[in-house]
N, CA, C and O atoms as a GROMACS GRO file, in nm:
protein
  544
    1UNK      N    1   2.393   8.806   7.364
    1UNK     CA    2   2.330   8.769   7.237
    1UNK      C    3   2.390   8.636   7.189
    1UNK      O    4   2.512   8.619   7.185
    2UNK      N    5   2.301   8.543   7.153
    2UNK     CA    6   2.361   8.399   7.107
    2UNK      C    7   2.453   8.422   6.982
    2UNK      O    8   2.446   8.512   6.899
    3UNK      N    9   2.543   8.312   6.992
    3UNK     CA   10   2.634   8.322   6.858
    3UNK      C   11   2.515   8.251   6.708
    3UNK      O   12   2.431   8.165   6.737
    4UNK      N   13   2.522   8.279   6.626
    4UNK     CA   14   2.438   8.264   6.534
    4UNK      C   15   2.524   8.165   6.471
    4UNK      O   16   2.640   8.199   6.444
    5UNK      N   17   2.461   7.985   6.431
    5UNK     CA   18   2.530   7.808   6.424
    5UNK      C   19   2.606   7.873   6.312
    5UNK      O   20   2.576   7.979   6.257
    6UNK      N   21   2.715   7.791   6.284
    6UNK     CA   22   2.748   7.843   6.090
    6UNK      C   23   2.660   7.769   6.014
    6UNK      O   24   2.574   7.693   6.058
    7UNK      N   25   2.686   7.794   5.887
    7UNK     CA   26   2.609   7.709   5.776
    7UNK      C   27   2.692   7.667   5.666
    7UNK      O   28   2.679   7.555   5.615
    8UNK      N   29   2.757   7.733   5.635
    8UNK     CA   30   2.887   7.686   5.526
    8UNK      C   31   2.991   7.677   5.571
    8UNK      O   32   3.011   7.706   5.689
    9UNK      N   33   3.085   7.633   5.490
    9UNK     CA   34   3.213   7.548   5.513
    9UNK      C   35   3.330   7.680   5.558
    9UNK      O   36   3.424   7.691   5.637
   10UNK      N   37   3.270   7.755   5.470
   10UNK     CA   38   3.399   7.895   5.555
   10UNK      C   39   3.387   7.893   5.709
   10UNK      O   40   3.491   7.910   5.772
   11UNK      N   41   3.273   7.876   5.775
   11UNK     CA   42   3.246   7.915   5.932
   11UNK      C   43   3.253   7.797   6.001
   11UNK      O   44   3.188   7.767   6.101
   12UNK      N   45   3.380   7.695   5.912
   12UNK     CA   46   3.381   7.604   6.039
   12UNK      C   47   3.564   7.579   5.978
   12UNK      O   48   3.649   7.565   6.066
   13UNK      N   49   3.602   7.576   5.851
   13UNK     CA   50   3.706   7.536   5.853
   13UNK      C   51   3.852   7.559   5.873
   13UNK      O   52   3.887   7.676   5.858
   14UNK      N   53   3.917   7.498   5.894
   14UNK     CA   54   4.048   7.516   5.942
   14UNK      C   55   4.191   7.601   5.841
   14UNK      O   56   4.280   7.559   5.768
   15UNK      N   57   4.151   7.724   5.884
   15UNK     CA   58   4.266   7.789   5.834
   15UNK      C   59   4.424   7.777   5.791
   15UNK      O   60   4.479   7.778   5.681
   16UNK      N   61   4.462   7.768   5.892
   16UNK     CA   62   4.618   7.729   5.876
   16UNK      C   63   4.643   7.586   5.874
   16UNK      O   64   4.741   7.529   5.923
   17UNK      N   65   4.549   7.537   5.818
   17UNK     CA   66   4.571   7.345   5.793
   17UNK      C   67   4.719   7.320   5.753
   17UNK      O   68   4.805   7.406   5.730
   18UNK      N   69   4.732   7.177   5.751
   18UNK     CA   70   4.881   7.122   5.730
   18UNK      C   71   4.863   7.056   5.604
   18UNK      O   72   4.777   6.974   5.573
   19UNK      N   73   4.965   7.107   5.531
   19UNK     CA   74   4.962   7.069   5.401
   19UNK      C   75   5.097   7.024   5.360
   19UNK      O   76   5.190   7.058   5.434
   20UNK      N   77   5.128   6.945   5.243
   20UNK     CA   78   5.246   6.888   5.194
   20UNK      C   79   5.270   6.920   5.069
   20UNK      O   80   5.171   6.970   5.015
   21UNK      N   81   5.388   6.908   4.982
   21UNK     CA   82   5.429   6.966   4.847
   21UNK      C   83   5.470   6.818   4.816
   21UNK      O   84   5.501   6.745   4.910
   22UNK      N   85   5.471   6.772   4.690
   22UNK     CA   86   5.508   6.690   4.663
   22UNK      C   87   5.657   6.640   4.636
   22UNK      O   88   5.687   6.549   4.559
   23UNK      N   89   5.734   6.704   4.704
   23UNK     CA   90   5.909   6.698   4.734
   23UNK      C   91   5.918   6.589   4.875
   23UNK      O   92   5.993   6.493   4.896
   24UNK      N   93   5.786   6.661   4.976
   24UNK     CA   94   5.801   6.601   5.104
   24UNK      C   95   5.827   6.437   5.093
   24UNK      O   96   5.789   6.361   5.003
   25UNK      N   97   5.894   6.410   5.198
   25UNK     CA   98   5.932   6.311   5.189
   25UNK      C   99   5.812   6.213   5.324
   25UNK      O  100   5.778   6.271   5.427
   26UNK      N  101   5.777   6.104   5.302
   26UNK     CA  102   5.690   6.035   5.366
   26UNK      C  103   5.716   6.023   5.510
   26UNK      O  104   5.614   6.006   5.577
   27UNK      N  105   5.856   6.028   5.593
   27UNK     CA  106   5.880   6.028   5.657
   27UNK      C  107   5.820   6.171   5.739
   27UNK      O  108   5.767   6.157   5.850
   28UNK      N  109   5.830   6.287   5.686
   28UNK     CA  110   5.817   6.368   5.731
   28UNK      C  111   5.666   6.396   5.706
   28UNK      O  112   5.627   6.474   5.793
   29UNK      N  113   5.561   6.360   5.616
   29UNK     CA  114   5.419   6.363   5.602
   29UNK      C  115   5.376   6.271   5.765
   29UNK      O  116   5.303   6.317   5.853
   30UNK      N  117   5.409   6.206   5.765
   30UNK     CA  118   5.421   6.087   5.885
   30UNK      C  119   5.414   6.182   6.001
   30UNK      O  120   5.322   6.174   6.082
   31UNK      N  121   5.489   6.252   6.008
   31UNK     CA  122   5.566   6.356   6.162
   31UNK      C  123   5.439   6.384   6.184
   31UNK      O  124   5.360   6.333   6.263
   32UNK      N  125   5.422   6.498   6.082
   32UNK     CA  126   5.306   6.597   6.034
   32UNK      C  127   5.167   6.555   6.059
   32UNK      O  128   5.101   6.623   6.137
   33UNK      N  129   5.111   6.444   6.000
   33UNK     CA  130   5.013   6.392   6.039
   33UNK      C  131   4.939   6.388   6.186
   33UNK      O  132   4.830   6.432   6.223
   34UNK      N  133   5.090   6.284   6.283
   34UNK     CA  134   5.030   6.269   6.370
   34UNK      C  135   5.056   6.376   6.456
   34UNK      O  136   5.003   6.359   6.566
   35UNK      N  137   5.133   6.507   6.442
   35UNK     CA  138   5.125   6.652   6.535
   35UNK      C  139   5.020   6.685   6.526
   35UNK      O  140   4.948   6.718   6.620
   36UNK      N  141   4.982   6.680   6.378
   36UNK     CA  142   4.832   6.783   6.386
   36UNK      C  143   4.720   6.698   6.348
   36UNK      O  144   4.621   6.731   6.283
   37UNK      N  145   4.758   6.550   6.414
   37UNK     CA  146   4.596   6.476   6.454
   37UNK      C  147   4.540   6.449   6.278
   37UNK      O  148   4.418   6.458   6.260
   38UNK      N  149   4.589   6.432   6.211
   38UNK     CA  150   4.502   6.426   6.084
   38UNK      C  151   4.525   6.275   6.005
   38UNK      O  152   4.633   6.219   5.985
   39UNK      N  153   4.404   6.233   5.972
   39UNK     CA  154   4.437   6.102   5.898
   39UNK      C  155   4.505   6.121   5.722
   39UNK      O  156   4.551   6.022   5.664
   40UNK      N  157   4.502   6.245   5.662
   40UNK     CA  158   4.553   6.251   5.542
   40UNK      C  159   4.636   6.440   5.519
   40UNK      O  160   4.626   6.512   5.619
   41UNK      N  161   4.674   6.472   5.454
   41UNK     CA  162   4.663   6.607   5.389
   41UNK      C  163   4.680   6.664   5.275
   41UNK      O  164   4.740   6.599   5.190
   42UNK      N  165   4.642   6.772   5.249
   42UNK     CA  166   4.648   6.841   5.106
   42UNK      C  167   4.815   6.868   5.035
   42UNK      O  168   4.924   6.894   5.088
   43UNK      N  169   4.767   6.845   4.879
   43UNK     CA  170   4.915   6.823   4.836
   43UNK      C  171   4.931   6.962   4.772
   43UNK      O  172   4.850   6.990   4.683
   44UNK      N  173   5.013   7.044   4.801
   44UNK     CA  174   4.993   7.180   4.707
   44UNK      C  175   5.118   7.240   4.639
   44UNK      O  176   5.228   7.214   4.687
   45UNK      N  177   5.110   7.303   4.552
   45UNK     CA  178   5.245   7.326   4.444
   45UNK      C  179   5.266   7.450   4.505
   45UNK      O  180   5.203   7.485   4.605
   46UNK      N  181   5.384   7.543   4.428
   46UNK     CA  182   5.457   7.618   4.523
   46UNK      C  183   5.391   7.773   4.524
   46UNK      O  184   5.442   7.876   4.568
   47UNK      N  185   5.251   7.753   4.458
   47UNK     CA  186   5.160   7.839   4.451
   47UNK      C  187   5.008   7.847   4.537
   47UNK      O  188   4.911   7.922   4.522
   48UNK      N  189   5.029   7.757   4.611
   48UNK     CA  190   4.941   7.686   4.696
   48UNK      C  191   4.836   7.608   4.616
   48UNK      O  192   4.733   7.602   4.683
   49UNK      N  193   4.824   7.546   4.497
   49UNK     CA  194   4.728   7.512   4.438
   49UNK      C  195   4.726   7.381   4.461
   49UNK      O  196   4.830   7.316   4.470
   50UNK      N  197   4.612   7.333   4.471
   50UNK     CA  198   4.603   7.196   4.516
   50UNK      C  199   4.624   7.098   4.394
   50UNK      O  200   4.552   7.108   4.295
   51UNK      N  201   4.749   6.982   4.407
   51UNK     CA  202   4.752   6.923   4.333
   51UNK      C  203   4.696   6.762   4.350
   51UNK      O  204   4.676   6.701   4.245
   52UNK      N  205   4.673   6.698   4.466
   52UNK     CA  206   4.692   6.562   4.516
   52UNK      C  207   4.648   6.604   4.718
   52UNK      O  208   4.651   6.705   4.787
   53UNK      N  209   4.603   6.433   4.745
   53UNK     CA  210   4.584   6.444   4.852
   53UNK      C  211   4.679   6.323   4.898
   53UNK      O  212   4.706   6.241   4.810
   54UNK      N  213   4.709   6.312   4.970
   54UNK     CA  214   4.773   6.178   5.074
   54UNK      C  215   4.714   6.140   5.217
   54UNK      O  216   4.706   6.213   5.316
   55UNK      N  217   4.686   6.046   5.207
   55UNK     CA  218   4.693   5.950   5.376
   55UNK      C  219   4.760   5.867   5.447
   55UNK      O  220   4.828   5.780   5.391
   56UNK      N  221   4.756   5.875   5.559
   56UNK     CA  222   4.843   5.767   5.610
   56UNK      C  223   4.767   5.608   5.547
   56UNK      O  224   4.849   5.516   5.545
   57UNK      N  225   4.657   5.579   5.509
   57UNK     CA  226   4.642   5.427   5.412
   57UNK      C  227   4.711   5.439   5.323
   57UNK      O  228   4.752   5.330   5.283
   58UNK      N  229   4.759   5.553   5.248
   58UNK     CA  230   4.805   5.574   5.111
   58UNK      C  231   4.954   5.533   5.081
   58UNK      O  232   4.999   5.485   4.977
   59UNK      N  233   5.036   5.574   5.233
   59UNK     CA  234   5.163   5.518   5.269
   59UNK      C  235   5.152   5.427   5.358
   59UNK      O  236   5.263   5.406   5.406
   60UNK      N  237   5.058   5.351   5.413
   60UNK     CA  238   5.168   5.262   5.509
   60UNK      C  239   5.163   5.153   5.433
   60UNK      O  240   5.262   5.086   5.463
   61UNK      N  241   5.087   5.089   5.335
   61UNK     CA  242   5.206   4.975   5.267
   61UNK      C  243   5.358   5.021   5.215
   61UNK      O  244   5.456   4.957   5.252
   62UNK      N  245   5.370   5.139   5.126
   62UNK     CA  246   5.467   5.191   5.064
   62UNK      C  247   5.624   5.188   5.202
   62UNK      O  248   5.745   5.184   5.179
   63UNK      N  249   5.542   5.191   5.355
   63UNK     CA  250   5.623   5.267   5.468
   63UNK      C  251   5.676   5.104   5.458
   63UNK      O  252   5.788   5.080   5.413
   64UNK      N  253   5.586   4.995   5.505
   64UNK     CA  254   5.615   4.876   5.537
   64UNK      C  255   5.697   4.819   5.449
   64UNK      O  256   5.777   4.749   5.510
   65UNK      N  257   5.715   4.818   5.323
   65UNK     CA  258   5.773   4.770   5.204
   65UNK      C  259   5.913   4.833   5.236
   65UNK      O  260   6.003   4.749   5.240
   66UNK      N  261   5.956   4.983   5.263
   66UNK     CA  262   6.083   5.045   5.232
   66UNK      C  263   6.136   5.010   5.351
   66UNK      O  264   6.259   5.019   5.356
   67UNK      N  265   6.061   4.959   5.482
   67UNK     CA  266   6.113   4.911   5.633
   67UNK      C  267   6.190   4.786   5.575
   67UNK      O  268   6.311   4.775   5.562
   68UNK      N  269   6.094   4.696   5.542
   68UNK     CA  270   6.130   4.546   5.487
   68UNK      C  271   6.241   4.567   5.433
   68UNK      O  272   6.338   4.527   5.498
   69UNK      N  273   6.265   4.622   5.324
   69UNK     CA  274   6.376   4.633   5.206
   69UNK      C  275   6.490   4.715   5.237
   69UNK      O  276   6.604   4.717   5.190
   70UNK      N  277   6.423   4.792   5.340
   70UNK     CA  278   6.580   4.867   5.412
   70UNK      C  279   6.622   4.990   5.330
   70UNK      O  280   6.740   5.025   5.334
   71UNK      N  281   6.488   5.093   5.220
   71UNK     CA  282   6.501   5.098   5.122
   71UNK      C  283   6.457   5.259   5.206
   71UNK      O  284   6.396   5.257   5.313
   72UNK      N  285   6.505   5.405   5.131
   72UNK     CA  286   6.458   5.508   5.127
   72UNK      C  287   6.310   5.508   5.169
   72UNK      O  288   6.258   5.403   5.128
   73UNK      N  289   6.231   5.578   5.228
   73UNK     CA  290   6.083   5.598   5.241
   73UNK      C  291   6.070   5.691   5.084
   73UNK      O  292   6.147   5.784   5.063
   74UNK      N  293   5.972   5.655   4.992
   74UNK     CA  294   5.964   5.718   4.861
   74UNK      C  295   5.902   5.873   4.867
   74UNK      O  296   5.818   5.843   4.782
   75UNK      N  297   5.891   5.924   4.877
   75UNK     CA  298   5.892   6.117   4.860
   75UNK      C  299   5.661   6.130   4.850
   75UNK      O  300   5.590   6.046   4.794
   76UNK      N  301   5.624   6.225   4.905
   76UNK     CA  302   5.483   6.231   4.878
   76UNK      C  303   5.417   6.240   4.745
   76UNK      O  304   5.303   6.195   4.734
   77UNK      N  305   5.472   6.289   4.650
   77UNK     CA  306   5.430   6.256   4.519
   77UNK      C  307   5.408   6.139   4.410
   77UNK      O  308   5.361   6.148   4.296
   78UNK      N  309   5.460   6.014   4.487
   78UNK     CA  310   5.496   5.941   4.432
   78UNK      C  311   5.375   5.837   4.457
   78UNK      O  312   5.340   5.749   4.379
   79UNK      N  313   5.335   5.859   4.551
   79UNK     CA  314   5.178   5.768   4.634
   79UNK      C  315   5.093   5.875   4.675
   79UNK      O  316   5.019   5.850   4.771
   80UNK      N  317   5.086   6.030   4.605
   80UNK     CA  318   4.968   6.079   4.662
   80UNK      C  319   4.852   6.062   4.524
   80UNK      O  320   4.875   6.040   4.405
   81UNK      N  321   4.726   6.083   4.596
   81UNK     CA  322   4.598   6.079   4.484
   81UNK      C  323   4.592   6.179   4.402
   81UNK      O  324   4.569   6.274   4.476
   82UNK      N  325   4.595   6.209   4.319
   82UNK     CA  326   4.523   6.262   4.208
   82UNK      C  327   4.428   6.330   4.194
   82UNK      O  328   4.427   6.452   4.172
   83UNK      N  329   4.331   6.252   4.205
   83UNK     CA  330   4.200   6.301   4.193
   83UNK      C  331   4.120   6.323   4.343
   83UNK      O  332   4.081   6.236   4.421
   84UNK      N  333   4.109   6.458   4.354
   84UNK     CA  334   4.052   6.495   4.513
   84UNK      C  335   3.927   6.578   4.526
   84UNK      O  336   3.885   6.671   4.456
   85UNK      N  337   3.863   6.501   4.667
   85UNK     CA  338   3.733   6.568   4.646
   85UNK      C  339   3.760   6.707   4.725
   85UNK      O  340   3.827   6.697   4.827
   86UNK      N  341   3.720   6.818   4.692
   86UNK     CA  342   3.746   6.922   4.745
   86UNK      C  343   3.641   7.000   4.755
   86UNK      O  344   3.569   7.002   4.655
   87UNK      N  345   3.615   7.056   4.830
   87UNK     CA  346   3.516   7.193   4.852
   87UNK      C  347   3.533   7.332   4.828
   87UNK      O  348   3.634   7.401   4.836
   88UNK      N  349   3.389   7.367   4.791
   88UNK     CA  350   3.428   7.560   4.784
   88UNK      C  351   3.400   7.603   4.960
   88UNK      O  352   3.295   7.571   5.017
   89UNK      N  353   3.470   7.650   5.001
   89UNK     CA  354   3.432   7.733   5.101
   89UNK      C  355   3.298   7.782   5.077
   89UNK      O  356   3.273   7.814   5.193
   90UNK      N  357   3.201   7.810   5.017
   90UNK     CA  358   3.064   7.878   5.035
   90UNK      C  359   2.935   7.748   5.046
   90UNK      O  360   2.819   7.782   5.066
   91UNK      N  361   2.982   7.568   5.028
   91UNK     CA  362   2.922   7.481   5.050
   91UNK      C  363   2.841   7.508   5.141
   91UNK      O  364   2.886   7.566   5.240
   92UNK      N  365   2.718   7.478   5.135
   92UNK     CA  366   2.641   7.442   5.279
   92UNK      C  367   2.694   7.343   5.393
   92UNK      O  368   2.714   7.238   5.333
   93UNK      N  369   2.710   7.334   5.464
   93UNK     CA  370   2.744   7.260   5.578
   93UNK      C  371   2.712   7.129   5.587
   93UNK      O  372   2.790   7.035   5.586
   94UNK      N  373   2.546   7.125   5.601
   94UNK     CA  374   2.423   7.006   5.583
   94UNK      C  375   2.440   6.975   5.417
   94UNK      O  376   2.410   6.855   5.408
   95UNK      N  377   2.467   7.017   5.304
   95UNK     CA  378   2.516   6.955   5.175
   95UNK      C  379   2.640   6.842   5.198
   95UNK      O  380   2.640   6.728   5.153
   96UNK      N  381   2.749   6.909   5.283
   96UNK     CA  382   2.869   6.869   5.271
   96UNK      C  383   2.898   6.716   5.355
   96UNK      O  384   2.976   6.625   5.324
   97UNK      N  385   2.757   6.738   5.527
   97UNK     CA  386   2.716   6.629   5.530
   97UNK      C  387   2.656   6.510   5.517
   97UNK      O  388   2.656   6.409   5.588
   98UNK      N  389   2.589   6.546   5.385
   98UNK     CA  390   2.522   6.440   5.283
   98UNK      C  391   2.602   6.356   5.229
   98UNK      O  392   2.592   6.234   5.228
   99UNK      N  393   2.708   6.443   5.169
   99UNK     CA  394   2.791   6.374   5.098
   99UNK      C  395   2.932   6.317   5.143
   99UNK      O  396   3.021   6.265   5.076
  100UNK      N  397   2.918   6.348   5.296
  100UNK     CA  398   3.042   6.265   5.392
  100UNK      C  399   2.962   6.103   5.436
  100UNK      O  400   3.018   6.008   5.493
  101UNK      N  401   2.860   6.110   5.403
  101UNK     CA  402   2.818   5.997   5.445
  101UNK      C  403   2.867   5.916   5.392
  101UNK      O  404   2.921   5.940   5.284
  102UNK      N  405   2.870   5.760   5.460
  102UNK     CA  406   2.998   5.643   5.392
  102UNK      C  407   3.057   5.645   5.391
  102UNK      O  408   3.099   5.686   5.499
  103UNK      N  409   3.204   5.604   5.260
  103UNK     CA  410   3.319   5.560   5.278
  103UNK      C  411   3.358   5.708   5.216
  103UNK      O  412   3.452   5.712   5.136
  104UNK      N  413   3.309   5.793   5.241
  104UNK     CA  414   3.392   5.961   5.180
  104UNK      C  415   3.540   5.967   5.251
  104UNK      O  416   3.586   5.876   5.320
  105UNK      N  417   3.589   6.057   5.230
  105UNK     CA  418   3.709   6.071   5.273
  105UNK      C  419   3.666   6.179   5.442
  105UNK      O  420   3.573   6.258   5.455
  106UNK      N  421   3.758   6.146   5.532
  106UNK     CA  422   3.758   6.252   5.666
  106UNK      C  423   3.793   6.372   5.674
  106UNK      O  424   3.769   6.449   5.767
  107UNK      N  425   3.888   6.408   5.516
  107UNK     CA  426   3.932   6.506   5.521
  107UNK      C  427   3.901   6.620   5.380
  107UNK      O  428   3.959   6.616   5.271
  108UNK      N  429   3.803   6.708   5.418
  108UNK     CA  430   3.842   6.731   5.270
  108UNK      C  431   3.897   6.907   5.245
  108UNK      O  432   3.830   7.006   5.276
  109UNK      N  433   4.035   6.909   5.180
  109UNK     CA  434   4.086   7.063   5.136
  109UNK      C  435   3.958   7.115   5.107
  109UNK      O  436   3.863   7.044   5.074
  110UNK      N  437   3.952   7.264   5.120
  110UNK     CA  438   3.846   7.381   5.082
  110UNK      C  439   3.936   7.458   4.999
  110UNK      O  440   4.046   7.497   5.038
  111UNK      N  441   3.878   7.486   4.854
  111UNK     CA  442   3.926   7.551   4.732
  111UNK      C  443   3.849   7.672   4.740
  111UNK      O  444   3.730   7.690   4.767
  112UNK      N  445   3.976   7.778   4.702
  112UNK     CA  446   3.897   7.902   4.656
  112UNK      C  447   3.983   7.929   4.515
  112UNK      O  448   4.102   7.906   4.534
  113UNK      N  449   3.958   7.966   4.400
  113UNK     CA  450   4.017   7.970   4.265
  113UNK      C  451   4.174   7.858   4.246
  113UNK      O  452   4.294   7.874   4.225
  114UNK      N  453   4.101   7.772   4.262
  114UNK     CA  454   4.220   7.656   4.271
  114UNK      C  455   4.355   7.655   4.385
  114UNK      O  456   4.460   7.592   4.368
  115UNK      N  457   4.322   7.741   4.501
  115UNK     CA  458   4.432   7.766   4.574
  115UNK      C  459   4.353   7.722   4.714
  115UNK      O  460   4.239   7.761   4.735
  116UNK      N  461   4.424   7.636   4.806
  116UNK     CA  462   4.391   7.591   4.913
  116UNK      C  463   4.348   7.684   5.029
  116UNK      O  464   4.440   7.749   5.079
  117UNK      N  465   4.249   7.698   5.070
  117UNK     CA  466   4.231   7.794   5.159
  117UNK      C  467   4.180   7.817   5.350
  117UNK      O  468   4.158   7.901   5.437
  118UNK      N  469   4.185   7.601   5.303
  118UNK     CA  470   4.200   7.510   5.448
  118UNK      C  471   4.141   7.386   5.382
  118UNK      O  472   4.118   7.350   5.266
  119UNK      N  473   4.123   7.326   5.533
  119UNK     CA  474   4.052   7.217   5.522
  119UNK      C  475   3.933   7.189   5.625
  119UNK      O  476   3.938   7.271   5.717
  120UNK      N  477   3.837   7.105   5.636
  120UNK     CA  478   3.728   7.059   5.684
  120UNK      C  479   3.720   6.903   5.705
  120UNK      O  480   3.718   6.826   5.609
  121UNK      N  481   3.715   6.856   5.849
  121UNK     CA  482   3.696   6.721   5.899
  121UNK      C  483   3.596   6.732   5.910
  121UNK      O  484   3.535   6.836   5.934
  122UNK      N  485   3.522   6.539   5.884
  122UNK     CA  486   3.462   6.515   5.962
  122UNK      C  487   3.370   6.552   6.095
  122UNK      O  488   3.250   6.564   6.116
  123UNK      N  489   3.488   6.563   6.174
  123UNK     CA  490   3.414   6.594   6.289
  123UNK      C  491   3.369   6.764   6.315
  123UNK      O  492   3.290   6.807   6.398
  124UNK      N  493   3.451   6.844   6.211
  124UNK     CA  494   3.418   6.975   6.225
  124UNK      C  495   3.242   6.979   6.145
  124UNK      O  496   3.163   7.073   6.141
  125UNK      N  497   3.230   6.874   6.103
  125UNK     CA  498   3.070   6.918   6.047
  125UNK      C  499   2.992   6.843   6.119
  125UNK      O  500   2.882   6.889   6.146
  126UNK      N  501   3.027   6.709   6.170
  126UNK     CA  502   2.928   6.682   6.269
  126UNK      C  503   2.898   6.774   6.371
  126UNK      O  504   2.782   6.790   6.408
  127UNK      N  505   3.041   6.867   6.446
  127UNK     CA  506   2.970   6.959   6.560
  127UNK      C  507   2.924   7.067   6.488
  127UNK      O  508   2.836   7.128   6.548
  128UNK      N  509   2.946   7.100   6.411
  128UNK     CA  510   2.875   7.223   6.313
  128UNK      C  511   2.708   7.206   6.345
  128UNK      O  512   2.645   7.290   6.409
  129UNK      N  513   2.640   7.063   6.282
  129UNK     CA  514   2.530   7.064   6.266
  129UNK      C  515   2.460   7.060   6.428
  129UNK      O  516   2.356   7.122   6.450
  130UNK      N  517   2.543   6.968   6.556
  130UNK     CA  518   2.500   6.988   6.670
  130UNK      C  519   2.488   7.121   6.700
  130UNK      O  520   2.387   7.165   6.756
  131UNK      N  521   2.572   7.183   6.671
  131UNK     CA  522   2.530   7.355   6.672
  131UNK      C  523   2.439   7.435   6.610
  131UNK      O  524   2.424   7.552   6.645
  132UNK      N  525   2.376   7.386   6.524
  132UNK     CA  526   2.252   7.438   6.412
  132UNK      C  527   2.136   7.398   6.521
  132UNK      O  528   2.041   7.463   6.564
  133UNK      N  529   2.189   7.238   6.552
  133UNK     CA  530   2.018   7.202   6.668
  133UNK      C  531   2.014   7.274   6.762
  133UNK      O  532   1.902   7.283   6.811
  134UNK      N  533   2.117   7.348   6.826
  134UNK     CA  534   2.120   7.406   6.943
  134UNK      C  535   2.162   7.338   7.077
  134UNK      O  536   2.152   7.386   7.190
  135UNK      N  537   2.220   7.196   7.036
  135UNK     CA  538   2.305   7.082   7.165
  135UNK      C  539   2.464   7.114   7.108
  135UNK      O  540   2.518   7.068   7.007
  136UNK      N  541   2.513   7.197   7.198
  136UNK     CA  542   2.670   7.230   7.160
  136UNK      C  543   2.726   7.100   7.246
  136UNK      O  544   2.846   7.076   7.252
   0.00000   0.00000   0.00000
């Protein structure tokens, strides 16, 4: 029996995503990043609630500046965003790729009552929708 495509953001996104607290220190967001392949991640308080997002654009002037100056790398709270676009897990899939179109972000946390409950790339919704056409 065929697997039936997903359609919302629960049936594609990434569970045990990598996330940062705003104590982390940039050096170690850095590690993190490039182990688990990600251009940014979710910032979450000690309740898992999402407070801020970070990217590696977000630090590497901040990285280059503390190289130059010979200076501490400054902590993730200090250069993460604020204001983040986030998803409900029950999004449509094809909604979520409407609105990745352009300069959106690659990464976006999935919210369930303000508590992080993964995240969703890019590329997890482009193969999502190849899977709706039926070209896996």
């Amino acid at each position: 029996m065929p697997h039936k495509a997903p359609t919302i953001v629960r049936e594609i996104m990434s569970r045990d995503c990598y996330r940062v607290s705003g104590n982390t220190s940039v050096t170690t967001l850095v590690k993190g990043l490039a182990l688990h392949r990600l251009p940014g991640a979710p910032v979450v308080d000690d309740r898992d609630h999402l407070i801020g997002f970070i990217s590696e654009q977000d630090v590497l002037g901040k990285v280059l500046e503390s190289a130059y100056l010979n200076d501490e790398p400054p902590l993730v709270k200090e250069l993460m965003r604020h204001e983040v676009l986030s998803v409900p897990a029950t999004k449509s899939i094809t909604d979520l790729a409407q609105e990745m179109l352009g300069t959106k972000p690659k990464v976006y946390p999935v919210v369930e009552q303000e508590r992080l409950v993964g995240i969703v790339t890019r590329r997890d919704v482009l193969s999502a929708i190849l899977r709706m056409r039926g070209t896996h």
